[in-house]
N, C-alpha and C positions, 0 to 999 in steps of 0.2 A: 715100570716103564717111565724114562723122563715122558714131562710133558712132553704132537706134530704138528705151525701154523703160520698162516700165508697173510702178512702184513696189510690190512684193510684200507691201505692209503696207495697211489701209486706212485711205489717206490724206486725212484731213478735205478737203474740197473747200472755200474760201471759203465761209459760211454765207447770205450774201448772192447770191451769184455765183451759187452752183448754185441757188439760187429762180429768177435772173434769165433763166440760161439751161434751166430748165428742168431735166428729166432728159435733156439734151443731153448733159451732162458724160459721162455715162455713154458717150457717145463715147470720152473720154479715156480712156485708157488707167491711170486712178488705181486702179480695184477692181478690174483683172482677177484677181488671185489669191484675191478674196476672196467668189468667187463658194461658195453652200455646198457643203460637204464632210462627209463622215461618216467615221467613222474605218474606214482601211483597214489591208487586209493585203494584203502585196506579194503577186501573182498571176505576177511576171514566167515565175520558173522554169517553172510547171506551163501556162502559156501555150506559152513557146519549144515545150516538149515537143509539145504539142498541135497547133501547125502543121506542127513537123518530122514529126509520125507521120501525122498525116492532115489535111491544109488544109481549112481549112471551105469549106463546100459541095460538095466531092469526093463520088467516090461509086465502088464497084467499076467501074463499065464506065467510069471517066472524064469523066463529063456533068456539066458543075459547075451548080450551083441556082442563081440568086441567094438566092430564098427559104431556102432551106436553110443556104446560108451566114450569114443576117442571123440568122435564131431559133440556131445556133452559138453565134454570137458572144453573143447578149444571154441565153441560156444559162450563158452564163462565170459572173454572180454568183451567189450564191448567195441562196433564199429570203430567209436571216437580213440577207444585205449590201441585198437591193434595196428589204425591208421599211424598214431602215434610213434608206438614200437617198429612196425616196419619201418618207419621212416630213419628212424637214430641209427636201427643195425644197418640200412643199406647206404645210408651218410655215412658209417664206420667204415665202410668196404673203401669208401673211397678216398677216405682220410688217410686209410692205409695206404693207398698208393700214391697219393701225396706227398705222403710222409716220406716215402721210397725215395721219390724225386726231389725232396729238397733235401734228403739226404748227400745225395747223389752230386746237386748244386753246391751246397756247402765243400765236399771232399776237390771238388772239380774248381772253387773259390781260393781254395786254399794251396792248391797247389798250384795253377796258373798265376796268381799274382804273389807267389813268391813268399807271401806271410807265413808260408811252412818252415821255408828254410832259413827264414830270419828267426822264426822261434827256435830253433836247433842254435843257430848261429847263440842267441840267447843265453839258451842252455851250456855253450861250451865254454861262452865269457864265466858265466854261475857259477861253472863246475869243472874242476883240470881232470874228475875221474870220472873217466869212461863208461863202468858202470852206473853213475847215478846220472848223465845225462837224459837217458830216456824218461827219468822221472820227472825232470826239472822239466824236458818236453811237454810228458804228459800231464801235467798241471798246468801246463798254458792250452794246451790242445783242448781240455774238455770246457776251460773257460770260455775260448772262441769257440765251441761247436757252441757251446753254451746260447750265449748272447748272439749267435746267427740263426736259431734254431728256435731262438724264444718266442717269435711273433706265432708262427706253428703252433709251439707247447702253448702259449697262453689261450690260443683260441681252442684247442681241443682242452685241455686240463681243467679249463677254468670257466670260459666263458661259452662251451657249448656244452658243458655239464649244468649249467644253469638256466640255460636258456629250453632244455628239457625236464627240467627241476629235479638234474641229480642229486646236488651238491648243495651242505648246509653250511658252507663256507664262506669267509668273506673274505674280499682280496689277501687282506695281510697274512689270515690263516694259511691260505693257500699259497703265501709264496714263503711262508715259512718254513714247511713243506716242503718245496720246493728248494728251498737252499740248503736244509738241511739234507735232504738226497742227494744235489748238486756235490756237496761238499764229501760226502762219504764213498760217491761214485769216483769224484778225483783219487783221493786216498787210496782207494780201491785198484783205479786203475795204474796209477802212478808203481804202487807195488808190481801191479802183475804187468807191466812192461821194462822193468827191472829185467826180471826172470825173462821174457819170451826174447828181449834182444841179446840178455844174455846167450839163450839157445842159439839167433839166429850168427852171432859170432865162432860161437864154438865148433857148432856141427854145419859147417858150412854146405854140404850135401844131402844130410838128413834132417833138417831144421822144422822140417814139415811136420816130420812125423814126432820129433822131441815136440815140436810147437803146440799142436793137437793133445800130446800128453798134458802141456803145460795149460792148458787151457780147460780140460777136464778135472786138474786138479785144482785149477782156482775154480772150477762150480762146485766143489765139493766142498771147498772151503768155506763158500761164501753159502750152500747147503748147512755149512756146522755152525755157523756166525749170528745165519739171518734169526732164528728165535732169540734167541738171546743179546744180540746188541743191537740189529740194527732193529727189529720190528719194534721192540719199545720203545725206540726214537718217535715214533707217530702216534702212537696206540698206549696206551695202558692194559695190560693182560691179568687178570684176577683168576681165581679157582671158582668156576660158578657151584654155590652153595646150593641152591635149589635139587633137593633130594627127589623132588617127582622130577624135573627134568635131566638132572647127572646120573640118576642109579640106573633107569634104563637104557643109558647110553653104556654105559661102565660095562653092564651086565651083557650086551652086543660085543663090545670090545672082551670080555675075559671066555665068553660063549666060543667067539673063533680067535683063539690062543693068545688075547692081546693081552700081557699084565696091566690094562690101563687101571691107575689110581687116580688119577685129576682129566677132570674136562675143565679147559679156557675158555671163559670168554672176552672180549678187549669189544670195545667203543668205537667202534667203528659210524657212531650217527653223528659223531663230531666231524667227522667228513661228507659222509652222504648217507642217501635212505635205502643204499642196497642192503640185500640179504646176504648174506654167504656164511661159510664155514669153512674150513678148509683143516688137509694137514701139512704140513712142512717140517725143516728141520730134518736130519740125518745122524742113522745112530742114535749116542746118547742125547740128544737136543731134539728129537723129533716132541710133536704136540698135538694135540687134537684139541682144534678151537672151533666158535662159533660166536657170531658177534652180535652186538644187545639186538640190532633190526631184528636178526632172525628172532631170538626169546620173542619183543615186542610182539612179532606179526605172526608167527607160529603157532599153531595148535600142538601141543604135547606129542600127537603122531606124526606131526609133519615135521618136527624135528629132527624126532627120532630117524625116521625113513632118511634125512639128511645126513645123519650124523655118520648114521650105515654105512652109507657111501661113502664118507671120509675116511671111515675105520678099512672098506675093502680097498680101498690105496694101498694102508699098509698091509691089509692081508693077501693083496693078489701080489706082494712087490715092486709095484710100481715105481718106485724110487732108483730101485737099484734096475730094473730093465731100463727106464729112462735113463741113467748112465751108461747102456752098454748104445742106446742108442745114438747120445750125445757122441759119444767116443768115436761112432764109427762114420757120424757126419761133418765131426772135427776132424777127423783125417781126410776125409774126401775134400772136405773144402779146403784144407792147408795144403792140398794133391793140388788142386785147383788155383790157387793165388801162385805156387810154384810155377806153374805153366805158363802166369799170365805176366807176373808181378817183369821179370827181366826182360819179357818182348816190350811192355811198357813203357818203361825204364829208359831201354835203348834207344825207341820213339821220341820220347820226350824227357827223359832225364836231365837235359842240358838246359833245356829251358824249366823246368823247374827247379833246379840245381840240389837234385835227390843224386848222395853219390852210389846207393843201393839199398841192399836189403834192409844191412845193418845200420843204415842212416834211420834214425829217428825221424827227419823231414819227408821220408816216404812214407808213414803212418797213416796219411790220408788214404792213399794211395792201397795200403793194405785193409784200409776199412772199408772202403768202396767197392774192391773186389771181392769180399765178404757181405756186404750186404746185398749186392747182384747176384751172389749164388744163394746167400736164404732167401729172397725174394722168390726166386725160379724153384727155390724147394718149397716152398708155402703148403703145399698142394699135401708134399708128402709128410712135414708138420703135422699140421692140423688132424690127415686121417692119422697119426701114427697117438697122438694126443684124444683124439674123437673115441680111438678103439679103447683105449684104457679106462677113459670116464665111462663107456659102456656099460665096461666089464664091471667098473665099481656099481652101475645103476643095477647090473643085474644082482651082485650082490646084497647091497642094501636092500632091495624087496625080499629078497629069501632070506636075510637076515631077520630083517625089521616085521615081513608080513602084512605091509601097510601099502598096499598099490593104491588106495584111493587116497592116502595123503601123501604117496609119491607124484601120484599124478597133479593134485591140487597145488603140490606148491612147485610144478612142473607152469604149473599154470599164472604161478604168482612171477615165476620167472620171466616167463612171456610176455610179461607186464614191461621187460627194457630188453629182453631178447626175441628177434623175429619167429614165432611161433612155427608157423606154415611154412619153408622157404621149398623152393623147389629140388628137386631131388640134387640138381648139378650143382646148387647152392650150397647146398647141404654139405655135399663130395669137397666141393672146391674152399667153400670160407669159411666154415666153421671148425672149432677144434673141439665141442663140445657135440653130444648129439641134439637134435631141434627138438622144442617141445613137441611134434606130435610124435615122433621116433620117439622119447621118453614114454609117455603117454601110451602109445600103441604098445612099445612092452611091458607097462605095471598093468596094463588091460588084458593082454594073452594073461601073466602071468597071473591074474585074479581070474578068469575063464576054468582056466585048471587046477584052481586052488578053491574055490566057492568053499567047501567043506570049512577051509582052515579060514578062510575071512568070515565067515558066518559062527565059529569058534570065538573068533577076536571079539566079535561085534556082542 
């Protein structure tokens, strides 16, 4: 098997693209690492201790709790670390919807005061062929979202990553970073608006449903791309050599049908002191990575139990069900901009002098009706994302057989993810399950396995 992995920096997504597919992208494996984080301090040592002396939910006559085991474990942080953690994840909730509305201002900026269609106008002096105006557009387009959009991205990317001591970065690194995404996002999206206004000329009545096709096939694309060009733009990716930590990874991957030969790991502390691992990549370019944090902060089992989980990605399919997904929320949404895009148009076309579909200066116009309907889908995002990591957590413990270092570095995560959230919280903003849902199933499943954990041990 090629090397499956999700770029530890966070990587601009096409500006375009990710309107078009929604908060789909978030499939992709581009911001696993940059989910929030709070600044920690290694727990490992006085963890080991604490399992070796008394296993949580133990008890003198030997009866193990589940309950007793989960309130243990989420016990580990401390008042000072969980006040901390709660506060980033529920600043996050609302940066999201921030972020929503200056989207929303920008798109609304651009096309009220005309600088849409004097960029088009731009593009047409550039370019006497039709087909390459949308390009010439869309490299002006993601410049101005760019620079309108900055004061935002600086304060989340940069300077509220620090101000909870994400980020080992100094400004320059991180706007290197930054332009280097900027710039690969244009490229990115300049191509794939080539192709969709292509579509939107051709099939004048079925645009929707070509468009939706077009738009699943640049994820796939940019699925076959990302290990291979764009992740080692941020990251350097090596073969980790370490035979106590790669053989029993290997040996979980060839166990359930994986031919894996190489686990990666890439540098991910040259950005921040998250943990992660991830897989990414599609087909021949899939990887299985983990980045030095986790080595650094990891116990050998708490790896492992990690790694599990990235492997039942690929063994439960998730790649390829989250395309049938993507596909069938690409069409609903391009069902949707169809609906909305020409009563629009009609309304205010003349004042923003968008002469349609096929106009390039309605671009805003179509990204804003895109991100109004991922927004209102968030909900069903998140659980459709939520279930799958489940499914890999259930995996990993009946692969790995490691519930007390599933749970423990369950617990290391809750160090910059809200631990406890309340159940509608849970349902509503998360795309991950919470640590104590983590937690509460590596404890059922050690309840019923005592036998096989006391084998391990």
């Amino acid at each position: 098997m090629r090397p499956l992995v999700r770029p530890s920096v966070r990587t601009p997504v096409p500006t375009v693209l990710a309107a078009v597919l929604l908060a789909l992208l978030s499939l992709l494996p581009l911001a696993s690492a940059t989910v929030a984080q709070a600044p920690v301090q290694d727990p490992t040592p006085q963890t080991a201790t604490a399992q070796e002396s008394s296993p949580a939910g133990s008890s003198d006559t030997g009866v193990f709790g589940v309950e007793a085991a989960v309130e243990s474990y989420l016990g580990r942080l401390s008042p000072e670390e969980k006040e901390r953690s709660d506060a980033y994840m529920e600043g996050g909730y609302w940066l999201q919807l921030w972020s929503f509305w200056w989207g929303v201002g920008v798109a609304l900026l651009l096309l009220f005061s005309g600088l849409s269609a004097r960029m088009r106008e731009l593009a047409e002096r550039l370019s006497s062929r039709t087909w390459l105006q949308p390009a010439v557009y869309g490299l002006q387009y993601v410049l101005a979202v760019t620079l309108l959009s900055f004061p935002l991205t600086l304060y989340a990317g940069f300077f509220r990553e620090h101000r909870y001591g994400l980020s080992n970065q100094t400004f320059l690194q991180w706007l290197r970073d930054f332009g280097v995404g900027t710039v690969v996002g244009a490229v990115f999206t300049s191509l794939f608006l080539i192709v969709l206004y292509l579509v939107f000329r051709r099939a004048p009545r079925t645009w929707w449903l070509w468009g939706a096709a077009v738009a699943v096939a640049a994820f796939v694309v940019l699925m076959l791309i990302l290990p291979l060009y764009i992740a080692p733009l941020f990251n350097d990716y090596t073969p980790l050599e370490d035979p106590e930590i790669r053989d029993p990874i290997l040996s979980i991957a060839r166990a359930n049908g994986v031919p894996a030969e190489d686990v990666w790991q890439y540098d991910a502390s040259r950005q921040s002191k998250r943990i992660s691992a991830n897989v990414s990549g599609f087909a021949g370019t899939m990887r299985i990575s983990l980045n030095d944090n986790l080595l650094q902060r990891g116990t050998h089992e708490e790896i492992e139990a990690v790694m599990a989980h990235e492997i039942g990605h690929y063994v439960l399919n998730h790649v390829y069900k989250g395309m049938l997904f993507i596909a069938f929320v690409a069409v609903v949404g391009f069902g949707f901009v169809r609906l909305a895009f020409d009563r629009l148009v009609t309304r205010w076309g003349e004042r923003w002098r968008v002469r349609g579909l096929t106009d390039p200066a309605g671009l805003p116009l179509v990204v804003l009706l895109f991100s109004v309907y991922g927004f209102a889908l968030t909900p069903v995002i998140n659980n459709f994302v939520r279930s799958t990591e489940a499914e890999a957590d259930l995996f990993a413990i009946n692969a790995s057989r490691e519930p007390d270092a599933f749970a423990s570095m369950a617990v290391k995560l809750g160090e910059y993810r809200k631990l406890d959230p309340a159940p509608w919280e849970e349902w509503l903003l998360y795309d991950h399950p919470s640590g104590r849902s983590r937690i509460e199933m590596a404890m059922r499943w050690k309840a019923e396995n005592l036998a096989v954990v006391g084998d391990r041990r």
